[in-house]
KOLDO-478589 format. One record per residue (C-alpha): y, z, x. Coordinates in Angstrom, 3 decimals, decimal comma. Each point is the difference from the previous one (the first is absolute). Layout:
! KOLDO-478589
SITE       py       pz       px
SITE        Y        Z        X
...
This chain:
! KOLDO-478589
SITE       py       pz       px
SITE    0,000    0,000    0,000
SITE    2,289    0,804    2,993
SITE    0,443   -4,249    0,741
SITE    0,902   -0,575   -4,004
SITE    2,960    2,850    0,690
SITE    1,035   -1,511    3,227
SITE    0,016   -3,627   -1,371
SITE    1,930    0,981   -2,921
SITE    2,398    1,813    2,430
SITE    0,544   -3,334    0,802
SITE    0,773   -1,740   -2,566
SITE    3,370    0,097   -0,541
SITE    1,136   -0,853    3,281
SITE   -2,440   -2,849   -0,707
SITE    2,032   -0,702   -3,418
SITE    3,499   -0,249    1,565
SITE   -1,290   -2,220    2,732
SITE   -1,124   -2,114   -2,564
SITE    3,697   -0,372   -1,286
SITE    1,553    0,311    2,990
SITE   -2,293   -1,288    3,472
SITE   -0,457   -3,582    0,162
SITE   -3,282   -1,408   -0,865
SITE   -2,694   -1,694    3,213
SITE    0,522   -4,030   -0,354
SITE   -2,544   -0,789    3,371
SITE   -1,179    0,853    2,666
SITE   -0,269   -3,072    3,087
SITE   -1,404    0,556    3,364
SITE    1,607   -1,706    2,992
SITE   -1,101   -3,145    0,739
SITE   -2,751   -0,845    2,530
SITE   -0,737   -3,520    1,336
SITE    1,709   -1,548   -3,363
SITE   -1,592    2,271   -2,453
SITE    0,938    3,278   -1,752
SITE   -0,896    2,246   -3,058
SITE    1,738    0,355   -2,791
SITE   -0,713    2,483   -3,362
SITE    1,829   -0,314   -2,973
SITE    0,878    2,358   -2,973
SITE    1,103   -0,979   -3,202
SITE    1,234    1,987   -2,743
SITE    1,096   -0,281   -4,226
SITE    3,161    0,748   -1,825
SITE   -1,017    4,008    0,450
SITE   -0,203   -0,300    3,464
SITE   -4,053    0,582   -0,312
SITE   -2,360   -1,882    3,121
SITE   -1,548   -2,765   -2,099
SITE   -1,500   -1,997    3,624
SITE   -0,693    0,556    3,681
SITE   -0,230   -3,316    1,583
SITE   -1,569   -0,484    3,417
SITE    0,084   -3,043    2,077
SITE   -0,581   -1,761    3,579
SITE    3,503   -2,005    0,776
SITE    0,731   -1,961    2,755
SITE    3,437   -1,752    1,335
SITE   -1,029   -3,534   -0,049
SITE   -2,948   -2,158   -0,422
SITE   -2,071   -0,528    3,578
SITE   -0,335   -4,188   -0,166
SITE    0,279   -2,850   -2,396
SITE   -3,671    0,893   -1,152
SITE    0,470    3,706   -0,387
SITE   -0,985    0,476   -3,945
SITE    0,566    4,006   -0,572
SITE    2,741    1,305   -1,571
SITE    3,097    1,728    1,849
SITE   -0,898    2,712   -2,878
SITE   -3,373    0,590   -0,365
SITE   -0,249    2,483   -2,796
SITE   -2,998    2,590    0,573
SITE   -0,168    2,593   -2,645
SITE    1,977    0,570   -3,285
SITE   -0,031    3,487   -1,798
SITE    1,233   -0,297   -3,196
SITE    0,995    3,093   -2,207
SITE   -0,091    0,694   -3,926
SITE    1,554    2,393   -1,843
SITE   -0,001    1,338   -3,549
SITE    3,602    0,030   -2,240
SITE    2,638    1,570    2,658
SITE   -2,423    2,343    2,266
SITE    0,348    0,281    3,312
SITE   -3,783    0,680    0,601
SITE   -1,923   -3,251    0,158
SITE   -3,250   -0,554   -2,790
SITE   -1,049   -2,800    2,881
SITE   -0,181   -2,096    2,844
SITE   -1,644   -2,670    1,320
SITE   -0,514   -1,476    3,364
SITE   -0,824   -3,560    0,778
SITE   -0,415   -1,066    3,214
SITE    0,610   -3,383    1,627
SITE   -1,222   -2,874    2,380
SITE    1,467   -2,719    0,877
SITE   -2,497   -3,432    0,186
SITE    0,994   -2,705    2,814
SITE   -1,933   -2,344   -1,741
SITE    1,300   -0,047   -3,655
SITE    3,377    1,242    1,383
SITE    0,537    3,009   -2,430
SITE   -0,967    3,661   -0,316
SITE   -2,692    1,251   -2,015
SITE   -1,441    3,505   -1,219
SITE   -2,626    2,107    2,264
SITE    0,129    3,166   -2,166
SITE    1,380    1,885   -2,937
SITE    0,075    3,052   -0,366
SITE    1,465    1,534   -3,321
SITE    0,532    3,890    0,171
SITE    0,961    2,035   -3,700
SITE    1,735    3,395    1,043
SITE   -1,255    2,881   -1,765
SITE    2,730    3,035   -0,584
SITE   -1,011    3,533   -0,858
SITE    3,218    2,299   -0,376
SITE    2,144   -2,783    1,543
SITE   -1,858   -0,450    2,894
SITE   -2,383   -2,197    1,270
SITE   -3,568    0,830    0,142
SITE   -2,355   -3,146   -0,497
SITE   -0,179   -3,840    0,587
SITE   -2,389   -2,506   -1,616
SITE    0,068   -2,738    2,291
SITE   -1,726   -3,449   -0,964
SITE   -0,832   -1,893    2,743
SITE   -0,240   -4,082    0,105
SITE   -0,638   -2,666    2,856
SITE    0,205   -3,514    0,080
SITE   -3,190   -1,111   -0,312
SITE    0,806   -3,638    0,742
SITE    1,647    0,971    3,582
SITE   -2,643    2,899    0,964
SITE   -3,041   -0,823    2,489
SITE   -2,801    0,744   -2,084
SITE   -0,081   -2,653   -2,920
SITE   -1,268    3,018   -2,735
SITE    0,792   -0,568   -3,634
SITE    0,265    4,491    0,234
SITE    3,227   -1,044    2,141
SITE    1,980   -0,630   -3,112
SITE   -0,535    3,037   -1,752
SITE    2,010    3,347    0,599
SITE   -0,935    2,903    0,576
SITE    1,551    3,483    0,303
SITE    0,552    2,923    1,792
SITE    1,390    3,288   -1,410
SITE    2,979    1,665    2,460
SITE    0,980    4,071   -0,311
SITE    2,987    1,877    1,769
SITE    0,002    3,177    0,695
SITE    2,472    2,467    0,818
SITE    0,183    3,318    1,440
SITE    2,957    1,696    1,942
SITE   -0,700   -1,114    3,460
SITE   -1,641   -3,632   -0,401
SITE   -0,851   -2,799   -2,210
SITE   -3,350   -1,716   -0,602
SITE   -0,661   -3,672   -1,551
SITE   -3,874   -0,445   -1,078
SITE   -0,927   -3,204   -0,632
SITE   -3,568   -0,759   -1,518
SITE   -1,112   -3,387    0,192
SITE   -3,389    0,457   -1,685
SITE    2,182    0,603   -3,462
SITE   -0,949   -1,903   -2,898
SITE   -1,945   -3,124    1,453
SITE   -1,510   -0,501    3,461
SITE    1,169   -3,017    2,241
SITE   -2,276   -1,519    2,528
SITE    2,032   -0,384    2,498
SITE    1,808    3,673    0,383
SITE   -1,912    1,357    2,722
SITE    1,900    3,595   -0,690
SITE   -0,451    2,617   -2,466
SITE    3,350    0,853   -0,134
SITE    2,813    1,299    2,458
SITE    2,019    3,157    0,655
SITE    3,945    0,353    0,866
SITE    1,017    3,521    0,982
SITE    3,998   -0,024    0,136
SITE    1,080    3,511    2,232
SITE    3,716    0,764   -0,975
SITE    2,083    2,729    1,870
SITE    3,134    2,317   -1,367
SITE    2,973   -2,655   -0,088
SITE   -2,250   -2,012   -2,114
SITE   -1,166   -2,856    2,697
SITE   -3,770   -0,847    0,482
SITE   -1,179    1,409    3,188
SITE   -3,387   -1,840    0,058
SITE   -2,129   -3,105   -1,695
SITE   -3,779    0,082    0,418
SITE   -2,214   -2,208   -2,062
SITE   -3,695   -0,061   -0,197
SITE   -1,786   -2,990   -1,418
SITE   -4,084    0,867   -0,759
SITE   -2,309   -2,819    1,012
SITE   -2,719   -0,241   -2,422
SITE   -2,361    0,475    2,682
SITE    1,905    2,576    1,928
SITE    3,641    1,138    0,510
SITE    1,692   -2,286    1,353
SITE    1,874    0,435    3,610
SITE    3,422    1,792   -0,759
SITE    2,835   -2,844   -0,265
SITE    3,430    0,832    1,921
SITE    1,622    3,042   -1,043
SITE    3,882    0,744    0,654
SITE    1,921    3,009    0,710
SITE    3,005    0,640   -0,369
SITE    2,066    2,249    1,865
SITE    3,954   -0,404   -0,238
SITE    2,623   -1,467   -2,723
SITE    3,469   -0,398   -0,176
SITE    2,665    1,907   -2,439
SITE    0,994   -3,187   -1,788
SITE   -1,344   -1,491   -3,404
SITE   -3,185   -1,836   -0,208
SITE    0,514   -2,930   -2,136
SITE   -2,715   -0,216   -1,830
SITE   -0,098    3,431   -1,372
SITE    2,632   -0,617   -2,582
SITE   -1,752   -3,352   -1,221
SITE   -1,891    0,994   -3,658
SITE   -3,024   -1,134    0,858
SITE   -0,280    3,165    2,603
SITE   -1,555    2,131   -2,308
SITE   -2,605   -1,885   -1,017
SITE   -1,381   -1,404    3,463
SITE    0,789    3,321    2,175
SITE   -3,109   -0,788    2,150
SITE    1,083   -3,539    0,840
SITE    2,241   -1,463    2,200
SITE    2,150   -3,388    1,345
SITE   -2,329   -1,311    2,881
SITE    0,038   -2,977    2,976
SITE   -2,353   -0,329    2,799
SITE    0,465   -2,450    3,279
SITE   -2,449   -0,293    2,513
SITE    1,603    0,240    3,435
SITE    1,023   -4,051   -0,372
SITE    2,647    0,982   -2,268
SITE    1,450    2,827    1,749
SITE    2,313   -0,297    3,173
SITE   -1,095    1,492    2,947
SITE   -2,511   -1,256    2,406
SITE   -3,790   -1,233   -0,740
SITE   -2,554    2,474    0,565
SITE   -3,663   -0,699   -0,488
SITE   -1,373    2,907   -2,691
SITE   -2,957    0,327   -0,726
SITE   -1,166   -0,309   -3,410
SITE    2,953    0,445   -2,935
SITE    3,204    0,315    1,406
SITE    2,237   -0,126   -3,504
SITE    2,740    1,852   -0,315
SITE    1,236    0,908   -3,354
SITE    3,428    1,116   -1,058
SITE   -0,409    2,348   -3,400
SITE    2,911    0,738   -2,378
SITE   -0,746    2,601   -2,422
SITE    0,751   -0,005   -3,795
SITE   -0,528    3,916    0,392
SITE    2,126    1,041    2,522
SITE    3,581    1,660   -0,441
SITE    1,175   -1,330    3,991
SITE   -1,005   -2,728    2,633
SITE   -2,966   -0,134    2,253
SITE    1,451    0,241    3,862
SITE   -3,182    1,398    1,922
SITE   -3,687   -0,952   -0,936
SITE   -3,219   -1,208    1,425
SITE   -3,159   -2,075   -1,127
SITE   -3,179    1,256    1,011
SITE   -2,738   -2,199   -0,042
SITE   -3,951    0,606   -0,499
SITE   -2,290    0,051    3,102
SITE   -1,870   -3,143   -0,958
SITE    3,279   -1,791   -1,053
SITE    2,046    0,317    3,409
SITE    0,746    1,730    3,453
SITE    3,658    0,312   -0,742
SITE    2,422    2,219   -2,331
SITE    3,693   -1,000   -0,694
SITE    2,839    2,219    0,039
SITE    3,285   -1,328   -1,586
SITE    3,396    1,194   -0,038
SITE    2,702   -1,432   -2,504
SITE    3,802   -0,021    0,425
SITE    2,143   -1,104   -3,002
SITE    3,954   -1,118   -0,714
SITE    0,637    1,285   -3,219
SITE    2,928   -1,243   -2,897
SITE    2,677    2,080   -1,806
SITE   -2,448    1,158   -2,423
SITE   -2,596    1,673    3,287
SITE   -2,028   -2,777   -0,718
SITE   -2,379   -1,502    3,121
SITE    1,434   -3,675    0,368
SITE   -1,793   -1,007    3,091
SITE   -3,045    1,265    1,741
SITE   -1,073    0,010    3,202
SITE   -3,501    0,279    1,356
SITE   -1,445    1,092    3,452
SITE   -3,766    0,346   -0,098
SITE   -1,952    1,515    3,087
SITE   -3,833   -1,310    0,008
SITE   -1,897    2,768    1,446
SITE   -3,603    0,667    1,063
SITE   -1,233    2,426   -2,350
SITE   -2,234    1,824    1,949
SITE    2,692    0,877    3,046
SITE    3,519   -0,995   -1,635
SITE    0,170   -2,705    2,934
SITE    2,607   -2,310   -0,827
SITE   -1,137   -3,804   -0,492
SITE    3,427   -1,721   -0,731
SITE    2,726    0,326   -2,392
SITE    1,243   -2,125   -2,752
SITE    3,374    0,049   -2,574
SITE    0,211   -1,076   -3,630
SITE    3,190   -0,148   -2,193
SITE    0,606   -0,176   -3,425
SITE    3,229   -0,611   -2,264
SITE    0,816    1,467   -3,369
SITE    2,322   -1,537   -2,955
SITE    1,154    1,422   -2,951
SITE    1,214   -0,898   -3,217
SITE    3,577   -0,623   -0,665
């Protein structure tokens, strides 16, 4: 009960920044050998998130013959919303690939998540799942069908936990997991400290994927804490990941997965400026350890961010090489 009273607390600070802060527009990396990253968020008359668009840009096309798009849209959430709530009933995901061949984009996967509220608050998902069966490998008239999982949240005072059971409902024959498990740490100011998740294998438990901690934040306003779709995805966050070809620094040759991912919280009240990644044993020798640095706008809002990642052996700390990443935000007018 102690994290309903302390989210509550903030609520009307929450309120006036919804009158008075403005609103995310995108976020763009910096551009790397002609190409750059580039989320979008769109909003209604009420100022509620009704899409987050992701795509793959580049500057200009690389020859004569070059077919992709300089925008090559990758995901689309879009968000519903009952009469004038701010809480959203829905949202659905579709993401995107683009086809040389036929020279447009097409549909992987759908996913379409209904939000269920107890008290206000967000407690369950039914999420149907869909592929497109005439772009998977296997040829399977099952491809076509959905299928579901079921999602629960659950909060305490110190953390927040996201169940997902894909086994609800119907079976598919491809999902080789049972279901997965994201444990969300969160400290006094209201930041998350720590994201584990655990995905179980149906055979086994599966190796532990990266986990990040997080150690420092600045004083200034996160800018996605305000945005009303917060509350109902507290356990999810904005997210990019380059391999070291599209970061600056020198090349280094890791061994095994080398991503680095940049997180932005729904959750949190301030802005990340110390973490690490910590990957499994099987997964890769080497840990990162990132530190961000932000110019901020009139209203303490971060308007630039900039990156400097230190690849480390895990075992020792031994530094491999080091790396930078920058990102720009825009507002609405």
């Amino acid at each position: 009960m102690k994290l309903v009273f302390t989210i509550l607390a903030f609520l009307p600070v929450a309120l006036f920044a919804q009158n008075k802060l403005p609103f995310i527009e995108s976020i763009t990396s910096d551009t790397f050998n002609g190409k750059y990253q580039h989320i979008i968020f769109k909003y209604d008359q009420d100022n509620r998130v009704t899409n987050i668009i992701e795509t793959n840009c580049k500057t200009q096309k690389k020859s004569p013959t070059d077919v992709f798009p300089l925008i090559d849209t990758l995901s689309i959430q879009t968000f519903t919303y009952n009469g004038r709530s701010k809480n959203p009933v829905s949202r659905k995901i579709t993401n995107f690939k683009f086809d040389p061949v036929e020279k447009a984009a097409y549909w992987t996967y759908i996913q379409n998540y209904v939000f269920i509220y107890r008290k206000g608050k967000h407690v369950q998902d039914s999420i149907m799942n869909k592929r497109n069966r005439l772009r998977v490998d296997e040829d399977n008239k099952d491809n076509d069908k959905p299928y579901y999982w079921k999602g629960k949240i659950e909060y305490s005072n110190k953390a927040i936990v996201y169940h997902v059971d894909r086994n609800y409902l119907s079976k598919h024959m491809y999902e080789s997991t049972y279901g997965s498990t994201t444990e969300i740490l969160i400290n006094n100011q209201h930041n998350i400290e720590k994201e584990a998740e655990e995905e179980l294998i149906k055979s086994h438990t599966a190796p532990n994927p990266p986990y990040y901690t997080y150690t420092k934040f600045d004083k200034a306003i996160n800018p996605f804490s305000y945005l009303n779709i917060a509350g109902s995805i507290p356990n999810e966050k904005i997210y990019l990941s380059y391999n070291i070809n599209y970061l600056i620094g020198k090349k280094v040759d890791y061994i095994g997965p080398g991503y680095t991912d940049f997180n932005w919280y729904f959750f949190n009240q301030n802005n990340i400026t110390n973490y690490s990644i910590t990957r499994g044993e099987t997964d890769s020798d080497f840990s990162d350890v990132i530190h961000l640095s932000y110019n901020y706008n009139k209203f303490n809002l971060p308007t630039q961010c900039f990156a400097e990642i230190r690849k480390e052996y895990r075992s020792d700390g031994t530094l491999v090489g080091t790396h930078q990443k920058r990102f720009t935000f825009r507002y609405k007018n």
